[in-house]
Backbone and ligand atoms as CSV (ligand in chain L), in Angstrom:
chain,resi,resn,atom,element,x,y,z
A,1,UNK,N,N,-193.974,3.157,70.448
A,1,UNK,CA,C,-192.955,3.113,69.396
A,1,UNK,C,C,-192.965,1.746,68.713
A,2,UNK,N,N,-193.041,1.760,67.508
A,2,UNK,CA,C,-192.826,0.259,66.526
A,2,UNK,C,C,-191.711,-0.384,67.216
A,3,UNK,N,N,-192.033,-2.125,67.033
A,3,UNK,CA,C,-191.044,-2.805,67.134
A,3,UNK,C,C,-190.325,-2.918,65.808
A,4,UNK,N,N,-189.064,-2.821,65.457
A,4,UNK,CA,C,-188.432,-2.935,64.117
A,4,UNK,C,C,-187.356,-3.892,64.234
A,5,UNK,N,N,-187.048,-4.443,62.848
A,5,UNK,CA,C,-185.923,-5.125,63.041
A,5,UNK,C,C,-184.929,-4.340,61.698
A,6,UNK,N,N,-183.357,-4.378,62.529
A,6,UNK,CA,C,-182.167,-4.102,61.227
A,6,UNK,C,C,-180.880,-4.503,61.421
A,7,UNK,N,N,-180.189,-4.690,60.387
A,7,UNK,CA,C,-179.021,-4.964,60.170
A,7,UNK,C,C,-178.395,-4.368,60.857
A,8,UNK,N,N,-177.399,-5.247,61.590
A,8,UNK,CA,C,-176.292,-4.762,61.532
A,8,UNK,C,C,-174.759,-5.748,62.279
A,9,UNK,N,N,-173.528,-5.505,61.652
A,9,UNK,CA,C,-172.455,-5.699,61.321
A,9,UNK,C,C,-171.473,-5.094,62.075
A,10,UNK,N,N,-170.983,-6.542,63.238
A,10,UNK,CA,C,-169.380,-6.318,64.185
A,10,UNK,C,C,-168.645,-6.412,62.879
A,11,UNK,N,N,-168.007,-5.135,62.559
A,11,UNK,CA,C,-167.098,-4.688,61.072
A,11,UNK,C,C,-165.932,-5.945,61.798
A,12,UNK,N,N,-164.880,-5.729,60.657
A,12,UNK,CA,C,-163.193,-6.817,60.973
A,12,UNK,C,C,-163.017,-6.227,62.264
A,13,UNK,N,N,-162.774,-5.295,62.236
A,13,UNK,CA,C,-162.042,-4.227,63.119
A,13,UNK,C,C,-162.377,-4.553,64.689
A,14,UNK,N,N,-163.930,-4.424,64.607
A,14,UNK,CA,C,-163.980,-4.894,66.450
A,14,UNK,C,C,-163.869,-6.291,66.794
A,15,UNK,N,N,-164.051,-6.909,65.495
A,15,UNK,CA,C,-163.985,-8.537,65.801
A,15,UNK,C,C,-162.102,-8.947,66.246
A,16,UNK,N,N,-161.605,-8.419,65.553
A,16,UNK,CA,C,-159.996,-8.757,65.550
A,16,UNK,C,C,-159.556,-8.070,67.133
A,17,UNK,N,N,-160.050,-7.119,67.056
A,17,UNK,CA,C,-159.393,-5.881,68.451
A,17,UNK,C,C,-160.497,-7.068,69.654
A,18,UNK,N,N,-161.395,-7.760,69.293
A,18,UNK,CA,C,-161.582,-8.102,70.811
A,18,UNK,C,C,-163.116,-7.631,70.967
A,19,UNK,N,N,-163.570,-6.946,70.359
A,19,UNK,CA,C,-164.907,-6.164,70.740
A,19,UNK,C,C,-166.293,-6.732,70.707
A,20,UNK,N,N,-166.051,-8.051,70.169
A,20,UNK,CA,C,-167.729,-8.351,70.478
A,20,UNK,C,C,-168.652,-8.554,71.528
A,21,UNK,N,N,-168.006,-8.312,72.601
A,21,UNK,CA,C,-168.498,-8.917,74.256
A,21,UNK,C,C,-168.857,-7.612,74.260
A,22,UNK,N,N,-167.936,-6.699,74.079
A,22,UNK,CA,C,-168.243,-5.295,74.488
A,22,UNK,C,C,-169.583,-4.530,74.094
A,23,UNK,N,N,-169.498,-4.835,72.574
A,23,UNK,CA,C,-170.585,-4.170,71.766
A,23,UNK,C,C,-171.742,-5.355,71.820
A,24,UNK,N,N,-171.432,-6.494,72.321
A,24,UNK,CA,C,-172.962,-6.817,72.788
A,24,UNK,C,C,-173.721,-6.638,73.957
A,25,UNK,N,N,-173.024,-6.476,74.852
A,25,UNK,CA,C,-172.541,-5.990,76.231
A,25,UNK,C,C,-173.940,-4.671,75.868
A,26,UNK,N,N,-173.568,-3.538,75.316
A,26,UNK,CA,C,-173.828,-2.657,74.907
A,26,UNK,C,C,-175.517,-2.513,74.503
A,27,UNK,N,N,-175.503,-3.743,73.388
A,27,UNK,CA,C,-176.857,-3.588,72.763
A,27,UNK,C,C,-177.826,-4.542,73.769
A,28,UNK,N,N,-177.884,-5.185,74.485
A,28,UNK,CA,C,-178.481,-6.221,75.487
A,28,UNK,C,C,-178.733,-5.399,76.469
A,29,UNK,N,N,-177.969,-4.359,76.861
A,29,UNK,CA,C,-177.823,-2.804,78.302
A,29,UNK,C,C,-179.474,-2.102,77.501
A,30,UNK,N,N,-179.459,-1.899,75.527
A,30,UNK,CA,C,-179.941,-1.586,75.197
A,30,UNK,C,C,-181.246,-1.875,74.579
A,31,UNK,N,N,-182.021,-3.017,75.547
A,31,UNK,CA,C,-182.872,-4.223,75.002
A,31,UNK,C,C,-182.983,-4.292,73.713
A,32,UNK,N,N,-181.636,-4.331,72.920
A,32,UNK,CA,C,-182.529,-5.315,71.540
A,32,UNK,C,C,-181.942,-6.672,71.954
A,33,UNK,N,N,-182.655,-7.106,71.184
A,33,UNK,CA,C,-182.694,-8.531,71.183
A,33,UNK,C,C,-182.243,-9.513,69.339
A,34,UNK,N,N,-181.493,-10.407,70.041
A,34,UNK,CA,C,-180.556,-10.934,68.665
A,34,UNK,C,C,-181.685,-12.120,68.035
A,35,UNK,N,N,-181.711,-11.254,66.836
A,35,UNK,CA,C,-183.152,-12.600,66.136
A,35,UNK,C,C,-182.184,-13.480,64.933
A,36,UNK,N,N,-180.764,-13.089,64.346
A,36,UNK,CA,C,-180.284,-14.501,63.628
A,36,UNK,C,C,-178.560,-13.377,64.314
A,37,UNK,N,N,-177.958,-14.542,63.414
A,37,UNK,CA,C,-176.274,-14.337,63.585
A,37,UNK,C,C,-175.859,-15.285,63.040
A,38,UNK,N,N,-174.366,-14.308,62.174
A,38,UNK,CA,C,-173.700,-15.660,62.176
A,38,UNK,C,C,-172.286,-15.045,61.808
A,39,UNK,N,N,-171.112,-15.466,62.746
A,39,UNK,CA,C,-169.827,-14.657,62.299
A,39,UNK,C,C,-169.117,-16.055,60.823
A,40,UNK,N,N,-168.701,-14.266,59.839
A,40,UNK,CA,C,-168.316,-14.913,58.493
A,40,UNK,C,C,-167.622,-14.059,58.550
A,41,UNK,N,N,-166.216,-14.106,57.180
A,41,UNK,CA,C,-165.557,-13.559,56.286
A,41,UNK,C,C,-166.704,-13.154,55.219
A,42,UNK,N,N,-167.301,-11.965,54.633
A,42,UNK,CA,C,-167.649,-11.472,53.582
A,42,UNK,C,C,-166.832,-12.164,52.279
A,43,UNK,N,N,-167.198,-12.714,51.161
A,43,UNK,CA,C,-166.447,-12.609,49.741
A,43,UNK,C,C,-166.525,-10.623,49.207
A,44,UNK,N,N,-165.358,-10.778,48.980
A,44,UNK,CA,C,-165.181,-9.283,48.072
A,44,UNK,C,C,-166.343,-8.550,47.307
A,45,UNK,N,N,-166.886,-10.102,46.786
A,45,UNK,CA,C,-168.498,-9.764,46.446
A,45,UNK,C,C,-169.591,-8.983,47.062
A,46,UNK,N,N,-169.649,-10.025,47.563
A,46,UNK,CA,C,-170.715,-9.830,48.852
A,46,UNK,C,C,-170.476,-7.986,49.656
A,47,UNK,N,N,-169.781,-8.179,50.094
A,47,UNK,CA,C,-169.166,-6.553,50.430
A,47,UNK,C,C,-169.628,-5.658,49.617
A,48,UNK,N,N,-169.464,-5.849,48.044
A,48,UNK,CA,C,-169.669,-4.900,46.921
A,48,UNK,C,C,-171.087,-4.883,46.769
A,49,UNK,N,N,-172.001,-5.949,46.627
A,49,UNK,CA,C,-173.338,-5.793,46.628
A,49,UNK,C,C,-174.029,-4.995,47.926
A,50,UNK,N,N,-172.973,-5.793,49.108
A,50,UNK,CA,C,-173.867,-5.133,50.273
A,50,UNK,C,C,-174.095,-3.131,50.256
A,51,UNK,N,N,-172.741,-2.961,49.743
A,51,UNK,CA,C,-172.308,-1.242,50.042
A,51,UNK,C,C,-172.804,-0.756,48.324
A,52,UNK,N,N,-173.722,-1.369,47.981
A,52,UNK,CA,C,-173.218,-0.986,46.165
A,52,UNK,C,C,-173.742,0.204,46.101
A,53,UNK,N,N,-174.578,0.714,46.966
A,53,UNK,CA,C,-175.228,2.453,47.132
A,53,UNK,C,C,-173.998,3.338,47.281
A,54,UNK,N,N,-172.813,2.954,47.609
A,54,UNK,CA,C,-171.773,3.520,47.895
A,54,UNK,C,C,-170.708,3.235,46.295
A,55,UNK,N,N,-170.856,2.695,45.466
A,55,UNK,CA,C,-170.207,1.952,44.496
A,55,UNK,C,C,-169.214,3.713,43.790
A,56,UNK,N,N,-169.648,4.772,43.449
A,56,UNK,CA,C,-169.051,5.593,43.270
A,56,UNK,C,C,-168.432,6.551,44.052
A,57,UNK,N,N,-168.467,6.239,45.213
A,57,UNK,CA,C,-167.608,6.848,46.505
A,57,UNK,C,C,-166.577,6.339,46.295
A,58,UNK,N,N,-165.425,7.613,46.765
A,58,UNK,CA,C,-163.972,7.345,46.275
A,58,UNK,C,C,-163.319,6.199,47.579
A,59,UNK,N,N,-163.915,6.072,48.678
A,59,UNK,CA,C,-163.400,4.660,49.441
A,59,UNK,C,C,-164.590,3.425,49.091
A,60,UNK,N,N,-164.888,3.752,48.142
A,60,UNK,CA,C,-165.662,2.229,47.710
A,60,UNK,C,C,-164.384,0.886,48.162
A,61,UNK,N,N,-163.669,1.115,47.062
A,61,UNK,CA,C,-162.729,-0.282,46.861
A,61,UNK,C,C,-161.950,-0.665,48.125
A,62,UNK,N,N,-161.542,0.244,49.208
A,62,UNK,CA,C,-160.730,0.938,50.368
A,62,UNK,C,C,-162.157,0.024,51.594
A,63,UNK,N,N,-162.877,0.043,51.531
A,63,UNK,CA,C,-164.250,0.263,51.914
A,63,UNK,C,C,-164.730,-1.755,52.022
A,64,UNK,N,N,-164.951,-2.162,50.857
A,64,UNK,CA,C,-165.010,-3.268,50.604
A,64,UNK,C,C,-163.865,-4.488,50.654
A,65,UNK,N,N,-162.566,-3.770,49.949
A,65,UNK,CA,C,-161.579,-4.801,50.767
A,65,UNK,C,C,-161.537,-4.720,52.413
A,66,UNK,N,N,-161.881,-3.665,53.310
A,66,UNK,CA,C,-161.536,-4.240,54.881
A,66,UNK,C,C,-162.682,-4.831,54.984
A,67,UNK,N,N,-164.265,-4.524,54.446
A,67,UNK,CA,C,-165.006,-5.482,55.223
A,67,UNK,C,C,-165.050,-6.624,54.911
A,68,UNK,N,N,-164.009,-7.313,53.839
A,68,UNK,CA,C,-164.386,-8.671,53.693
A,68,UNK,C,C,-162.354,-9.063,53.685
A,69,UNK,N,N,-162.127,-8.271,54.731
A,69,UNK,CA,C,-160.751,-8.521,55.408
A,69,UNK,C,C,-160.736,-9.590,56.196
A,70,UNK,N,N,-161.677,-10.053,57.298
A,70,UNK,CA,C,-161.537,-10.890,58.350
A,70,UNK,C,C,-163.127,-11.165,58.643
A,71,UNK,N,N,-163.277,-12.192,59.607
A,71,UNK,CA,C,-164.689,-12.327,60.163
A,71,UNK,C,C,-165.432,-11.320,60.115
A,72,UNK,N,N,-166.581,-11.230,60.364
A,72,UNK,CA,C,-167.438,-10.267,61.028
A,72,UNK,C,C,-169.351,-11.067,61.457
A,73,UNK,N,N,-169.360,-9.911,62.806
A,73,UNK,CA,C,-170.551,-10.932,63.194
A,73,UNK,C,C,-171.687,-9.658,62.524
A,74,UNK,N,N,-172.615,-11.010,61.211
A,74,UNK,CA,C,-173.471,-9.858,60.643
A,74,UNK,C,C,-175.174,-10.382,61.871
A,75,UNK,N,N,-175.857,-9.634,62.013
A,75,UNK,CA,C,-176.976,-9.899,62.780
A,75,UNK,C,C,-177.979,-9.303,62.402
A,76,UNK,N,N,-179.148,-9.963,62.885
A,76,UNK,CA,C,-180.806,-9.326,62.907
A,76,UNK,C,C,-180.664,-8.703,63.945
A,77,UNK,N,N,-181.418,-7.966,64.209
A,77,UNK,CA,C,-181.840,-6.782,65.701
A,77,UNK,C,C,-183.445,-6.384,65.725
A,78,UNK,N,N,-183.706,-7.018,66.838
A,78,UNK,CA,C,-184.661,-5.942,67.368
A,78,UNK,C,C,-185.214,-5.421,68.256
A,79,UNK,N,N,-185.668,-4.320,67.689
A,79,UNK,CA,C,-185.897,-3.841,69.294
A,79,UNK,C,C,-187.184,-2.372,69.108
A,80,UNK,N,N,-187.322,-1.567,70.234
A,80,UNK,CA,C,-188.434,-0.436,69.923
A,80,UNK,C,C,-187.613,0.706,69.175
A,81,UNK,N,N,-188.753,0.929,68.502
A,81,UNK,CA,C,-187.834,1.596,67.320
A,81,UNK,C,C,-186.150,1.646,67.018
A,82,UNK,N,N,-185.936,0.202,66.483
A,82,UNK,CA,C,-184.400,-0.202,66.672
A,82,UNK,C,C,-183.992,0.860,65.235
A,83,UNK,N,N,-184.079,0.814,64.247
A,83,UNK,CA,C,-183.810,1.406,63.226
A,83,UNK,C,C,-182.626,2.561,63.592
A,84,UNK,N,N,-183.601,3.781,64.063
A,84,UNK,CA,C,-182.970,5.031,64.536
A,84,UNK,C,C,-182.100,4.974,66.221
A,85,UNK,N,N,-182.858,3.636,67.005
A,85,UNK,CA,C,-182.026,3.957,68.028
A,85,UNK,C,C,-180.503,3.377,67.949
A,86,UNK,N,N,-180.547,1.715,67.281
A,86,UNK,CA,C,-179.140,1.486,67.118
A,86,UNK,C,C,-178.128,2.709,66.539
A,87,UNK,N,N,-178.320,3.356,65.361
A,87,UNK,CA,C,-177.782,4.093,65.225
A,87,UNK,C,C,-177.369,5.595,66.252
A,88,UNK,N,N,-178.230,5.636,67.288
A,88,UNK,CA,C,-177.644,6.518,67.906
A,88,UNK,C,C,-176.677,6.035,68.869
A,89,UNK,N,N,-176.957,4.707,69.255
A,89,UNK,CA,C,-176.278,3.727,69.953
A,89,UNK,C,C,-175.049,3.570,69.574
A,90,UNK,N,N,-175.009,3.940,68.003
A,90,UNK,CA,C,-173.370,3.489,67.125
A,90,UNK,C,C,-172.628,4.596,67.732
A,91,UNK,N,N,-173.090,5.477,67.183
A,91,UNK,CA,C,-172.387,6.856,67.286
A,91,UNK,C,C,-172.286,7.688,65.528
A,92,UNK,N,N,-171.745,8.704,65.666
A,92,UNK,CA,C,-171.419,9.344,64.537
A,92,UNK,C,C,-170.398,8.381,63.342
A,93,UNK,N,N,-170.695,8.468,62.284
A,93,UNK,CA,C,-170.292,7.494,61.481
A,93,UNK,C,C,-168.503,7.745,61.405
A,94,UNK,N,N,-167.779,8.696,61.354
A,94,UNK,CA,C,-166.353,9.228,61.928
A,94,UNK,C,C,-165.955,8.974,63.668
A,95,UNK,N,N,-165.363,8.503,64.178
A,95,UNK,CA,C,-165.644,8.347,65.992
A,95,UNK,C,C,-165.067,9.007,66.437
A,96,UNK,N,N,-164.118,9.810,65.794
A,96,UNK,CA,C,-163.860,10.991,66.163
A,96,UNK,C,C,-164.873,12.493,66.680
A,97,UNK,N,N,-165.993,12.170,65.694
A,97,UNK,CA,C,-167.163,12.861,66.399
A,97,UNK,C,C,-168.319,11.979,67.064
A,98,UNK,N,N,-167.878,11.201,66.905
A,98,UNK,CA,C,-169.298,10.374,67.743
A,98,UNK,C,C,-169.192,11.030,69.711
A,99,UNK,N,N,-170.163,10.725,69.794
A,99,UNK,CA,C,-170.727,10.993,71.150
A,99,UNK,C,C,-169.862,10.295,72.146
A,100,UNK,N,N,-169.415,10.429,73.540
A,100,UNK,CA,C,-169.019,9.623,74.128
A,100,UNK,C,C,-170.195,8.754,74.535
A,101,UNK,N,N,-169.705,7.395,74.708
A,101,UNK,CA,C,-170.714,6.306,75.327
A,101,UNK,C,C,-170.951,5.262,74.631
A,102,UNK,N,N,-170.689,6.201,72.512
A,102,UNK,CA,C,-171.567,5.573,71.630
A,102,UNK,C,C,-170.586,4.411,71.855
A,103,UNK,N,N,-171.258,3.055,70.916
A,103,UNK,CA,C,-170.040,2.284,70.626
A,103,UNK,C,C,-168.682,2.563,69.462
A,104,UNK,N,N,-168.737,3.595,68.685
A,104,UNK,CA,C,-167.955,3.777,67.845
A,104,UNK,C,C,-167.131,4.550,68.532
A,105,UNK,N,N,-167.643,5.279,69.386
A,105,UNK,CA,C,-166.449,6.119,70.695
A,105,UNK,C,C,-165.645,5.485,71.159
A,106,UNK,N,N,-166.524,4.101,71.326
A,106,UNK,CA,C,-165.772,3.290,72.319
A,106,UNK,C,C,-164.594,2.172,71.780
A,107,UNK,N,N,-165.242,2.111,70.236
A,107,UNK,CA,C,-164.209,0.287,69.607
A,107,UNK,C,C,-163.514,1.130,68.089
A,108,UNK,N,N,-164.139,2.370,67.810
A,108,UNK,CA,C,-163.786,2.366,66.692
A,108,UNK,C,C,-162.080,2.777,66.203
A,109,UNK,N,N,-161.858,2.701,64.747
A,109,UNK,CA,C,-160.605,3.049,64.948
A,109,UNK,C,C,-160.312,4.127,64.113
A,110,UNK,N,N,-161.458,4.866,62.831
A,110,UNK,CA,C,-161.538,5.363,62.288
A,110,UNK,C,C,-162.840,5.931,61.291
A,111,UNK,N,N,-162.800,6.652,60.725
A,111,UNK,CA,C,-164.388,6.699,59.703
A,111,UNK,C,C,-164.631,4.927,58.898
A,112,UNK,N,N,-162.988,4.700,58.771
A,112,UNK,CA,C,-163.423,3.800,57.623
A,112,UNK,C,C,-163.889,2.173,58.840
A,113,UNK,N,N,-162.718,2.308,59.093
A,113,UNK,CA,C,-162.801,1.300,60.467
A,113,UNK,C,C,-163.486,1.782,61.336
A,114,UNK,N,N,-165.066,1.357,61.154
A,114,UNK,CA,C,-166.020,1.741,62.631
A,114,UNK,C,C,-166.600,0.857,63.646
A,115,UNK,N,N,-166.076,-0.268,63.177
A,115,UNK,CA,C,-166.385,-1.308,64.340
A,115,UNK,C,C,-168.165,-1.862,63.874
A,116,UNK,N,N,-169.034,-0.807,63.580
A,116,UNK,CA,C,-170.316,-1.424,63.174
A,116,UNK,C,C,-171.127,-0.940,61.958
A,117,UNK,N,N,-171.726,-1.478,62.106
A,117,UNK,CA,C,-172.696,-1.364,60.915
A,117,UNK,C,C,-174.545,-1.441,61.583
A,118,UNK,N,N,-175.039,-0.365,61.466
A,118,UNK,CA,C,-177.010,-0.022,61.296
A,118,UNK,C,C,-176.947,0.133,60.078
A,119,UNK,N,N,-178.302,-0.421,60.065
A,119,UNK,CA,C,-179.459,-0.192,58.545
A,119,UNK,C,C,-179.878,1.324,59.048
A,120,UNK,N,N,-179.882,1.880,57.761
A,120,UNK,CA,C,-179.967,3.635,58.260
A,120,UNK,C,C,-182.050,3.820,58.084
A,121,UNK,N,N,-182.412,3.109,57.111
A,121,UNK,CA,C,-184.228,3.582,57.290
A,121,UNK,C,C,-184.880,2.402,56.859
A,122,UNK,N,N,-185.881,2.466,56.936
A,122,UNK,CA,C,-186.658,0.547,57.093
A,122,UNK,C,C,-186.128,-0.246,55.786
A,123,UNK,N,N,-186.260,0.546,54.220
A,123,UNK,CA,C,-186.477,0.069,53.204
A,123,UNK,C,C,-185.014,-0.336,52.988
A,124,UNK,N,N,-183.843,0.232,53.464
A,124,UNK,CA,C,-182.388,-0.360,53.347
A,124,UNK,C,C,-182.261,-1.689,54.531
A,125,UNK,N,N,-183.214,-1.267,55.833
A,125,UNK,CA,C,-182.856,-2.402,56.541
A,125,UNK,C,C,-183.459,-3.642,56.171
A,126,UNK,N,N,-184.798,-3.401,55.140
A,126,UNK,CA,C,-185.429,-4.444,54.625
A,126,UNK,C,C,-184.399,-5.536,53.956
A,127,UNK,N,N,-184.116,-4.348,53.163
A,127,UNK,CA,C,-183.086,-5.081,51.635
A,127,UNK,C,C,-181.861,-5.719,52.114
A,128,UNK,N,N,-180.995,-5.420,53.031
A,128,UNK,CA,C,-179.973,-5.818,54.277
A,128,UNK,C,C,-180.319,-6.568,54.732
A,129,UNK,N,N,-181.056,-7.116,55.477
A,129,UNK,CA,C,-181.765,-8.446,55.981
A,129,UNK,C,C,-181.811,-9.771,55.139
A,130,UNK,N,N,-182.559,-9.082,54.268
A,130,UNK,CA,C,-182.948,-10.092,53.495
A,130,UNK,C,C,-181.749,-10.990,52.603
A,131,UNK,N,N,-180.315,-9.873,52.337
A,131,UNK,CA,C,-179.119,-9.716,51.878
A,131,UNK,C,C,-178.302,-10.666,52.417
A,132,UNK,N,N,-178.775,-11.124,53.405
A,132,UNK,CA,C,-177.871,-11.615,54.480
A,132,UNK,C,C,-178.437,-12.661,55.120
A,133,UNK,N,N,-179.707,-12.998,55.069
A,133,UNK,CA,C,-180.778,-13.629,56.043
A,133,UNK,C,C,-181.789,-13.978,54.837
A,134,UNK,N,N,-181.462,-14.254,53.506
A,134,UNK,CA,C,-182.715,-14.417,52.747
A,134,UNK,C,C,-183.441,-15.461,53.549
A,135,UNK,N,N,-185.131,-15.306,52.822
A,135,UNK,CA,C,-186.235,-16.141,53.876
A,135,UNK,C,C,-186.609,-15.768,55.260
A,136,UNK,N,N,-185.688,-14.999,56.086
A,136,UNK,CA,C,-185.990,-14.875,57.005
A,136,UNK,C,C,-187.503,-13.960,57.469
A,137,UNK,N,N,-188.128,-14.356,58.242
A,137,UNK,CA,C,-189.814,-14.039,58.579
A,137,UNK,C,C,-189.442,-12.364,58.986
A,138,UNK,N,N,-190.015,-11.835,58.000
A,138,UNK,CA,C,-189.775,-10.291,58.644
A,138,UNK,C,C,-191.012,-10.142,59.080
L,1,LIG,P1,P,-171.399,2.197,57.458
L,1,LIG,O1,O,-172.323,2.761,58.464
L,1,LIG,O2,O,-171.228,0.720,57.402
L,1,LIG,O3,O,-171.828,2.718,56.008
L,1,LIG,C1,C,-170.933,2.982,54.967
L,1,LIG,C2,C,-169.503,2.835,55.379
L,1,LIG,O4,O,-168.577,3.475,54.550
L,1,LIG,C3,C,-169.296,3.506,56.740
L,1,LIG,O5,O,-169.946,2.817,57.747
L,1,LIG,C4,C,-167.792,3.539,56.822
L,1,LIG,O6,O,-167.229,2.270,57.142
L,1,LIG,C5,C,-167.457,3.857,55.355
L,1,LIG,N1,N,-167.247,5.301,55.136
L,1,LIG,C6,C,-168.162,6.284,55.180
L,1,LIG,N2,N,-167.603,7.479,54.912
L,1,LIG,C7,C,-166.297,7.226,54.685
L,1,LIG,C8,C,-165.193,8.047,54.351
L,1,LIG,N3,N,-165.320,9.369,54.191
L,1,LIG,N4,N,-163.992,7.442,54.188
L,1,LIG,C9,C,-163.858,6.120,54.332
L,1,LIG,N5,N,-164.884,5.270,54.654
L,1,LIG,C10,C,-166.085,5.837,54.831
């Protein structure tokens, strides 16, 4: 299986509730391995560029004010085929249906409030990376 690297984002939500031990706890159980980090507040901006594939979804604005509500720890990941496995690792994007075990089972508080964030296929996790991590050696 490819080694890959992708985005992804302790949302406000698990950072405020307490959850980053947990959900790293989680991905370390799950050998990826942390290649940058850095916990920030998002600008309103930043949020809007990051989600702008989402820009005509009716929780766009709903969407972008919580993620640039409070801290959040954004990160590199990688791991064997990290892409598709973090995401199964998250859980269902609602945590109401997510899987038990996932982490969104475990921290989330809602669809909108999910505690994380995966890059969903290489060419978004490319652009996400780079979004966040410009320069960084992919
Ligand atoms: P994420 O995986 O970061 O990708 C897009 C985000 O939009 C998603 O997690 C949720 O935080 C949010 N989202 C997706 N669907 C909905 C929805 N139906 N209502 C509110 N927020 C949503």
């Amino acid at each position: 299986m490819p080694i890959e690297r992708t985005l992804s984002i302790i949302k406000p939500d698990a950072v405020a509730a307490g959850h980053i031990g947990d959900i790293l706890k989680i991905l370390e159980a799950n050998r990826f391995k942390m290649i940058a980090a850095r916990l920030r507040r998002l600008t309103r901006k930043e949020a809007e560029g990051f989600y702008a594939v989402h820009r005509h979804r009716p929780f766009f604005a709903s969407l972008t004010e919580f993620m640039s509500s409070g801290p959040a720890l954004v990160m590199v990941l990688e791991g064997e085929n990290g892409i598709t496995r973090l995401r199964e690792i998250m859980g269902a994007t609602d945590p109401a249906k997510a899987a038990p075990g996932t982490i969104r089972k475990l921290c989330a508080e809602s669809i909108e409030r999910n505690a994380i964030h995966g890059s969903d296929a290489p060419d978004t996790a490319a652009f996400e990376i780079s979004y966040f991590f410009p320069g960084i050696d992919l």
